[in-house]
C-alpha positions in Angstrom: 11.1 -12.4 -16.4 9.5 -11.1 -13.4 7.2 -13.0 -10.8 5.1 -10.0 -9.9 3.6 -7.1 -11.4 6.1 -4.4 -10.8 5.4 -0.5 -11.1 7.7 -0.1 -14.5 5.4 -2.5 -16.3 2.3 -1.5 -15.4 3.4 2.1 -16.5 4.7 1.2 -19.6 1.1 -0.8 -20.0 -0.2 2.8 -19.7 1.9 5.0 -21.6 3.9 2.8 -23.9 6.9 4.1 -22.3 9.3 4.8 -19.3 8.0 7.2 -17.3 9.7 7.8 -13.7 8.2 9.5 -10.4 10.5 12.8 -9.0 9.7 12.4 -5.2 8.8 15.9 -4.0 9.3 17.8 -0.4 5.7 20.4 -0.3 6.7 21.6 3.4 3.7 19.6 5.2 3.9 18.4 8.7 2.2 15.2 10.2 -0.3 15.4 13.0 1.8 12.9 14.7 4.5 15.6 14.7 3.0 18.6 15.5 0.7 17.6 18.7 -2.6 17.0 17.4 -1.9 13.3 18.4 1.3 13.3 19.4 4.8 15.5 18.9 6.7 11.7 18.6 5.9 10.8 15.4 5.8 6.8 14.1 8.8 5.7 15.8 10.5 4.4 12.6 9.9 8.2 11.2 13.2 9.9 10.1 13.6 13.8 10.0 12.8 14.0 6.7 9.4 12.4 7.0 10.2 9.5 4.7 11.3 11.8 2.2 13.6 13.7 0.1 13.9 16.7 2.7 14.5 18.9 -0.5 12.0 21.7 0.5 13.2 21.6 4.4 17.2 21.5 4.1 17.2 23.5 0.7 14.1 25.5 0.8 13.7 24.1 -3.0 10.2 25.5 -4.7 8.0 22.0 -6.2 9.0 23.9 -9.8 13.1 23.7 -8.9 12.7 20.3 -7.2 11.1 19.2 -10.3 13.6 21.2 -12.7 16.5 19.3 -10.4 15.7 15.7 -10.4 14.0 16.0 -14.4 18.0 16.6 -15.3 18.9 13.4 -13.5 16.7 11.0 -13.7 16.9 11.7 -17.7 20.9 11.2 -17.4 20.2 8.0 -15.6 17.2 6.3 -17.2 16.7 8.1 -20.2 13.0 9.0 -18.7 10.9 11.9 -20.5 7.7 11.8 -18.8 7.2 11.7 -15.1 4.8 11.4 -12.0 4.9 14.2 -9.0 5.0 12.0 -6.3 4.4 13.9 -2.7 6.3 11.9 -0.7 7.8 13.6 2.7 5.6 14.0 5.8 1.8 13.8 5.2 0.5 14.9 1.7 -3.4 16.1 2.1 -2.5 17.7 5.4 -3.2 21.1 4.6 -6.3 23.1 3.3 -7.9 22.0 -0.2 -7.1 25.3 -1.3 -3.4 25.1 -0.7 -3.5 21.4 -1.7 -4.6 22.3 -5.1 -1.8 25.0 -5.5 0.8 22.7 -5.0 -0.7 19.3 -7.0 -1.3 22.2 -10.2 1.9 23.4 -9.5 3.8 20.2 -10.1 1.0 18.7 -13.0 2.2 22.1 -14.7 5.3 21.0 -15.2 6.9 20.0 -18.9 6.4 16.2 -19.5 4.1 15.2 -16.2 1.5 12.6 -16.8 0.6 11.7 -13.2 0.2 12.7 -9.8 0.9 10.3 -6.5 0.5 11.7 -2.9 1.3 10.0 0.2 -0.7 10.0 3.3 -2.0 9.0 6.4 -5.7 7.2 6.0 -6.6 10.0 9.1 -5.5 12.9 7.0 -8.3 12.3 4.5 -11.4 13.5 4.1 -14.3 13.9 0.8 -13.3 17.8 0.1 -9.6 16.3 -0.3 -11.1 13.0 -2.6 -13.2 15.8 -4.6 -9.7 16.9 -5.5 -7.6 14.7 -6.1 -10.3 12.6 -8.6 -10.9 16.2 -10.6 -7.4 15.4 -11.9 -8.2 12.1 -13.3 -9.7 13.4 -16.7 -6.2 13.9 -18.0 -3.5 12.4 -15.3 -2.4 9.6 -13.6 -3.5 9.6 -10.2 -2.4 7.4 -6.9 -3.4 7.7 -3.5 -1.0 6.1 -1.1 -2.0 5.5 2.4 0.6 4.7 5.2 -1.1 1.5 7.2 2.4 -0.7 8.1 0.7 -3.6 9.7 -3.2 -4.6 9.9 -2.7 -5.2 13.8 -4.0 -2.8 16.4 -1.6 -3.3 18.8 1.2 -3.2 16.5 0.0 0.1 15.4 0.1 1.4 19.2 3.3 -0.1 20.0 5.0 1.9 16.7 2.9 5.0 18.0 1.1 5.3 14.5 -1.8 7.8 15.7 -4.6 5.5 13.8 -6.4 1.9 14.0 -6.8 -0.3 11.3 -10.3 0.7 11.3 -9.7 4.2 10.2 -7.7 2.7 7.0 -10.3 0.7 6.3 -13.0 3.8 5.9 -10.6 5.6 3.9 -9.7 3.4 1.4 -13.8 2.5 1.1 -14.1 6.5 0.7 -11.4 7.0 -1.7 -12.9 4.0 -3.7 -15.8 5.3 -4.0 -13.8 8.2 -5.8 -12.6 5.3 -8.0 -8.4 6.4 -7.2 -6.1 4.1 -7.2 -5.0 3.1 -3.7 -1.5 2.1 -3.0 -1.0 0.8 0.9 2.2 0.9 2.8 2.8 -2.3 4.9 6.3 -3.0 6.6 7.6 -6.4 7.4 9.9 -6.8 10.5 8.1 -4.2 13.0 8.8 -5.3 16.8 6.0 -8.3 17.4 5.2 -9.4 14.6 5.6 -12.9 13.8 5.4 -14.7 10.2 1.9 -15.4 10.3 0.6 -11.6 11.5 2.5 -10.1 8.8 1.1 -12.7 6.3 -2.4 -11.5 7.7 -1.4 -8.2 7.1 -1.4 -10.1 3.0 -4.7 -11.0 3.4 -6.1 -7.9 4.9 -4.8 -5.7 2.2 -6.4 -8.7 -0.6 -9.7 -8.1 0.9 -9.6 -4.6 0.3 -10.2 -2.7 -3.1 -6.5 -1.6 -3.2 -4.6 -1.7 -6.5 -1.3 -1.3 -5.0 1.0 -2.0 -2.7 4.5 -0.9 -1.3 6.6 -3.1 1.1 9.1 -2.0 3.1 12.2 -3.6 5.5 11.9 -2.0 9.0 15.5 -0.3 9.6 16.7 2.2 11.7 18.0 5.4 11.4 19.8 7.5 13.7 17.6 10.2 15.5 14.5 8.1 15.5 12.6 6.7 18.7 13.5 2.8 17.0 17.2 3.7 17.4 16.9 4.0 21.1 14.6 1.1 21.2 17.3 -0.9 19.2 20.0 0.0 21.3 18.1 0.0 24.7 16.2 -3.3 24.4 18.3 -5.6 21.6 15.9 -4.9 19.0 16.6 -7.9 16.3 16.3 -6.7 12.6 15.5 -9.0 10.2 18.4 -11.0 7.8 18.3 -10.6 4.0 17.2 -14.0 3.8 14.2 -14.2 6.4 13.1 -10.6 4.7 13.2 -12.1 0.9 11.1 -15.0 2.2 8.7 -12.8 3.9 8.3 -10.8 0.7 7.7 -13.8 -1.2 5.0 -15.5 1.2 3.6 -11.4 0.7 3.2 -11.7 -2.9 1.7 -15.1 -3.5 -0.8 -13.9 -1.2 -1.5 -10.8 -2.7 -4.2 -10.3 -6.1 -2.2 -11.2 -8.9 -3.2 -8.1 -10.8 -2.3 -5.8 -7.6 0.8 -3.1 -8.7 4.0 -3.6 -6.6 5.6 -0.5 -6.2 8.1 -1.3 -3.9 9.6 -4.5 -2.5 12.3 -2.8 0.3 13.1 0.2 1.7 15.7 2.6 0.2 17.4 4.0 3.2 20.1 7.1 3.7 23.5 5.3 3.9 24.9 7.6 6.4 22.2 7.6 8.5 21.8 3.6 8.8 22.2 2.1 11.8 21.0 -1.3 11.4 20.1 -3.5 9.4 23.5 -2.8 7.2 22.6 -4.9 4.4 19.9 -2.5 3.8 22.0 -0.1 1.6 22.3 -2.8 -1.1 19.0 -2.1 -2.7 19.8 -3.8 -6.3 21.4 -6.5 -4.2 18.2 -7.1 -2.5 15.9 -7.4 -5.6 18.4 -9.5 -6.7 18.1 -11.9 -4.0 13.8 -11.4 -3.8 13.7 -12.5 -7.2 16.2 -15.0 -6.8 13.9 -16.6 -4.3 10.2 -16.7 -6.9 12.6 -18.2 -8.9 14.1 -21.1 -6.4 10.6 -21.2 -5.1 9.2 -21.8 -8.6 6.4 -19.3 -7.4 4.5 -15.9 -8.2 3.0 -13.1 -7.2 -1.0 -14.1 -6.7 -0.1 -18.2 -6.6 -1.9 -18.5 -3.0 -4.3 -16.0 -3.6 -7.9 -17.6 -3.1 -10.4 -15.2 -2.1 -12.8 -14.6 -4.8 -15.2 -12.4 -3.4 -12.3 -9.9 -2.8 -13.6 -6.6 -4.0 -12.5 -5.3 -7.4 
């Protein structure tokens, strides 16, 4: 049995049945890319922006990406109903108009119950809300916001483009939409000690969020971390220290709060450090291994009742 309340269960809460997200390449850029705050990017950033790169190297339509992985992920996990999730680059960066062509585009598809788009909280505004809330009546819909740590100066140093503050007012906007609001924090970020990414924890418990993704901080090749690794002796973190961290995370966290993801899910090839990364099953093995040895849970030191709901 698991600790936490992991995204499979919570779905199967819903729909009674396995239903799997195709991860989705719409073509959209980043303001941190393109010089409306900066041409760098977040210096963890890959090429693909954090994504499948499906539209960019294969100039796939949503409709074929969706046709494509649909084959697949019924092969592997026997899933018939799905969720578009917009994962590469920034999601709502784009006009309303052209937004809604490609979220109808992909909720037209055969079999798809929900819709999850991934953003930056400074890419967000009430005309984009409007939107993504009118497809509530009859889907699934997530909101995922890319915040990595709750620290200001940790957000410069990674060259994020946005304060904490500015997460904070979206997240209050999209509530007032009533979405669902997954946050993106990552653990290991040049800085950080154990107790800022545990505040991080609280942060995120404070805040009417009803998920959460955590990622391991790698690097990949081509990014502005590989030459910080290389250049200064960047330290990564050990399997170990990162399953601990992850655990001190969840205790912290709601216990009702969806976990979506517990570590990154890095290209092999394209790895540089750290190498135990690629072992993804390996690693939820070991997280799991530690509620266990721990005799601990997901929500065990959370305390804060006045945390909004």
């Amino acid at each position: 049995m698991k600790r936490y309340r992991d995204f499979n269960t919570y779905l199967k809460e819903i729909f009674g049945e396995r239903v799997q997200k195709i991860s989705l390449d719409a073509g959209l850029g980043c303001p941190n890319r393109d010089g409306t705050i900066s041409r760098r990017g977040c210096i963890f950033c890959d090429r693909r922006g954090s994504g499948t790169g499906a539209l960019i190297n294969h100039g796939l339509s949503i409709t074929q990406q969706i046709a494509e992985a649909r084959g697949f992920l019924q092969k592997r996990y026997k899933a018939k109903k799905f969720i578009a999730y917009f994962q590469s680059f920034t999601n709502t960066y784009a006009p309303v108009s052209h937004l809604k062509g490609l979220y109808d585009e992909a909720l037209a598809q055969k079999d798809m119950l929900g819709l999850s788009v991934a953003t930056r909280p400074d890419c967000v505004d009430r005309e984009t809300l409007a939107l993504l809330s009118s497809y509530q009546a009859d889907h699934l819909v997530w909101l995922e916001y890319g915040l990595q740590s709750s620290h200001d100066k940790t957000l410069k140093m990674i060259n994020r483009g946005h304060d904490v503050a500015c997460f904070e007012r979206s997240v209050m906007m999209a509530h007032e939409y009533s979405i669902n609001i997954c946050a993106h924090v990552i653990l290991g970020l040049p800085g950080e000690d154990r107790e800022m990414m545990l505040e991080t924890a609280r942060f995120l418990s404070n805040l009417p969020i009803r998920g959460v993704k955590i990622h391991l901080l790698y690097v990949v090749k081509g990014t502005p971390l590989s030459e910080f690794y290389h250049k200064e002796g960047f330290r990564c973190l050990e399997r170990e220290e990162y399953a601990n961290l992850v655990v001190d995370i969840l205790e912290l966290l709601p216990p009702d709060m969806v976990i979506q993801r517990l570590t990154g899910d890095p290209v092999k090839s394209e790895l540089v450090a750290p190498l135990w990364a690629k072992e993804k099953q390996t690693n939820l093995t070991f997280i799991q291994t530690t509620l266990e040895r721990r005799k601990t849970w997901q929500g065990k030191n959370y305390r804060n009742s006045t945390a909004v709901k």
